[in-house]
Structures are given as structure tokens and as C-alpha cells.
N, C-alpha and C positions, 0 to 999 in steps of 0.2 A: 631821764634815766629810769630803765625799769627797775624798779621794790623788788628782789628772790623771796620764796620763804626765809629763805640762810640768812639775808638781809634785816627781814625781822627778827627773828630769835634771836641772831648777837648785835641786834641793836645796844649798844651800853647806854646808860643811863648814870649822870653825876648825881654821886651822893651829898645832901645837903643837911648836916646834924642841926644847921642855928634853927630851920624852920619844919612843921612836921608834912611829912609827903606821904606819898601812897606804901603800900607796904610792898616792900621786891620781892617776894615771894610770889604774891598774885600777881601783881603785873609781871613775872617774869612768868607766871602759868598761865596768863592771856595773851600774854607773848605770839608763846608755845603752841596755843589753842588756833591763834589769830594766821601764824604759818602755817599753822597743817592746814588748814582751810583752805589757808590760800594756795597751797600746793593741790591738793585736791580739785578745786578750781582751775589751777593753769591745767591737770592732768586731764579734768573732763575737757577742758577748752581742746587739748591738744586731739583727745577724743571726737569731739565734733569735728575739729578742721580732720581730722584726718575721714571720719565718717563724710565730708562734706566735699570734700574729693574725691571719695568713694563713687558720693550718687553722682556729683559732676561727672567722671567716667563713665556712671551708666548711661546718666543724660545725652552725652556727647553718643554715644554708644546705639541709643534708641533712637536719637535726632538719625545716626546714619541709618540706622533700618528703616523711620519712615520716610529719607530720603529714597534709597533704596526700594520702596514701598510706592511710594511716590512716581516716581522714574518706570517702578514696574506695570503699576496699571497706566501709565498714561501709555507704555511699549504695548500693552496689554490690550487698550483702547481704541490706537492706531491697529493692531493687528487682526482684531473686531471688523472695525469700522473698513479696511481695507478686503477682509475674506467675505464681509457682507457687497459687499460690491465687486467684487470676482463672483460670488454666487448669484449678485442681481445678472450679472452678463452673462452669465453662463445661463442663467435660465431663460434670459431672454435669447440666446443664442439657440436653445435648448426647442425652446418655443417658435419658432421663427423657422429652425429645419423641421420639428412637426408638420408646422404647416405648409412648408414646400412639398414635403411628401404626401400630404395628404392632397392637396389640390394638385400633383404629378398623380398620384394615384386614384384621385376621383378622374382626371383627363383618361387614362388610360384604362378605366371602368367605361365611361363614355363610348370611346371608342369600339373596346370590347363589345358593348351594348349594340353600338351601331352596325358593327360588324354581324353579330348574330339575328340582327332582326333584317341585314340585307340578306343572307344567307335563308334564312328561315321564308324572305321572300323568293326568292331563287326555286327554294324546296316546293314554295305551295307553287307558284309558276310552272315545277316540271311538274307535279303530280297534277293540276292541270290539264296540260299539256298532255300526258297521257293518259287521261282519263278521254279526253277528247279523241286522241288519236284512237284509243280501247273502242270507245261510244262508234266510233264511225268505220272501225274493224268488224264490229260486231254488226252492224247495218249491213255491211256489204256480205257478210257469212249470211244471216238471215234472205236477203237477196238472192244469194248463189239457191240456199236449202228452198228458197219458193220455186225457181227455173227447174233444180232438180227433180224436185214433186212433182212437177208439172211434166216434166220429160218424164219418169216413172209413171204416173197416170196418163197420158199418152200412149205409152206401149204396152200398157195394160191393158187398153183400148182398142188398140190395134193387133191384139192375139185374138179377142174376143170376137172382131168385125171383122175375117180375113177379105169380105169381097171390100169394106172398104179402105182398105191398103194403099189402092193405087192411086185413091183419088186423092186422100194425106199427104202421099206422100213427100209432093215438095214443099207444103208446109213443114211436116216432121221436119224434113229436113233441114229447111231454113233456123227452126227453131233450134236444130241441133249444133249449127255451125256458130247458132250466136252463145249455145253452152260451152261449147269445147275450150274458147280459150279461157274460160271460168273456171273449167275443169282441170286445166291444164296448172292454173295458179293453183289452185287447191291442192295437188299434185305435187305440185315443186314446195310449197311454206306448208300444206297443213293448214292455212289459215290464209283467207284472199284478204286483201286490204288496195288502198291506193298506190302508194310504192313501200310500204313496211309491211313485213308479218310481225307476228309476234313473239319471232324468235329472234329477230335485230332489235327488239325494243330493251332497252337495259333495265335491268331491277331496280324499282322503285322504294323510295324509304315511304315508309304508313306514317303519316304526318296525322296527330290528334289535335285537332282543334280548338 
């Protein structure tokens, strides 16, 4: 059975005259002193339990937030660990079309390449080629201008010597028959060649070396 303060202070106490006892004034003022205490007592006690539910609640309170906390970084951790590996693929994905394009783009460098150095052989082939055909135009003009000369100094010869006329003259003449169709080409192009003049030959590109 719980003691109240109220308990102690109207505790009675029997009066006994035969024998001498404490005095009832003090012991009823320590009584007095003895229940306020103890009231005081239960009131901090009730103080504590109530302060001790207090921090329990907060406890219980904090326990959820670092669950909460808890729950959040490992969500936090997976969400890490999972966008670091979407990025490793992505880069390696990243990495991997680089170098398709670059090895599709070095082939079609190559090629280019190849292309322009058959082309550039092409180019030197016909400047070549006309420079040969020009070299052997120009032979056959130089040729024609020696016959000419020679046909001009001839009849240069033959104003000067009229008694010798007659005896020339079927050299002159042979000499003349084998000008005429030289003359004739020269005639028709402006310029004698083998079968091109210089007017069928197409303009050339100046290749620098």
C-alpha cells in the first residue's frame, strides 16, 4: 500500500500519560515537514516520468528520422551506384561510336586519298601526253619551215640564173609537189602535225610538281 503525504500528516499517534514520550508538537512538525517532502518528491518524480516520456517521444521520434535517414542514403546509394553505371555504358557506348566514326572516316580519307592521287596520275599522264604530242607538232612545223626555206631559196635562185631555169626545172618541181601537200596542211590547221593540229587538242590544266 502506497504511504500519501495526507497519509503521513493525519497519521495519529496514542497518547500515553503513565510513560514519558516525544513531545506532539515536534513530531507533529516533522510530520508536517516529512509530507511536504514527500510530496515534493512524488511531484518531481511525476516531473521526471513525465520529462521521461517527453525524451522517449523524441527518441522514438529521432530513431524514425535516422531510419528515414537510413533508408534514404542506402535509396541514395543504389541511385549512385546505378547512374554510375548508366554513365560507365553510356561512355563506353559514347566511346565505341567515336571510334566507328573515326575508323568510317579515316576509310573514306583513304579513299579520297586514293582517289586523288589516281586523278593527279591521270593529270600528269595527259600533260604528258601533250607535251609529247606539242614536242612532235612542233618537229613537224620546224620540218615544214626547213622545205619552205628551201623552196624560197630556190626561187631566189632561179630569178637570179634565168638561162638556168630550164635545166632546175624538174627538180624544182619534184621538190614542189612533195611541198604542196605540207602546204596544204598548213593551210587547212595553221599548224601540220601527224593527225592533230593544235586546235583539236583540249586545254590543258598546269600541273606543279
Amino acid at each position: 500500500m502506497a504511504i500519501t503525504p495526507l497519509d503521513i500528516k493525519k497519521q495519529p499517534f496514542p497518547r500515553v500519560w503513565l510513560r514519558r514520550g516525544f513531545d506532539p508538537d515536534e513530531v507533529n512538525a516533522f510530520l508536517l515537514h516529512i509530507s511536504e517532502e514527500f510530496a515534493a518528491l512524488i511531484r518531481q518524480n511525476d516531473a521526471y516520468a513525465t520529462q521521461v516520456k517527453h525524451l522517449e517521444q523524441q527518441l522514438s521520434k529521432y530513431t524514425n528520422i535516422e531510419q528515414v535517414l537510413n533508408e534514404t542514403l542506402i535509396t541514395a546509394q543504389k541511385s549512385t551506384d546505378l547512374a554510375k553505371a548508366n554513365a560507365q555504358k553510356e561512355a563506353e557506348l559514347i566511346i565505341n561510336d567515336a571510334e566507328a566514326r573515326a575508323e568510317r572516316y579515316e576509310a573514306e580519307a583513304r579513299q579520297r586519298v586514293n582517289r586523288l592521287d589516281n586523278e593527279v596520275i591521270a593529270i600528269r599522264n595527259q600533260r604528258d601526253s601533250f607535251l609529247a604530242r606539242f614536242k612532235s607538232m612542233l618537229k613537224t612545223q620546224l620540218d615544214l619551215l626547213e622545205v619552205i626555206s628551201g623552196d624560197l631559196r630556190g626561187d631566189d635562185g632561179r630569178q637570179d640564173q634565168p638561162e638556168q631555169k630550164h635545166r632546175q626545172e624538174p627538180h624544182s618541181q619534184s621538190r614542189q609537189q612533195q611541198a604542196k601537200p605540207q602546204r596544204s596542211v598548213m593551210m587547212k590547221g595553221g599548224f601540220a602535225a601527224d593527225d592533230d593540229t593544235i586546235d583539236d587538242v583540249p586545254p590543258q590544266p598546269v600541273i606543279i610538281g
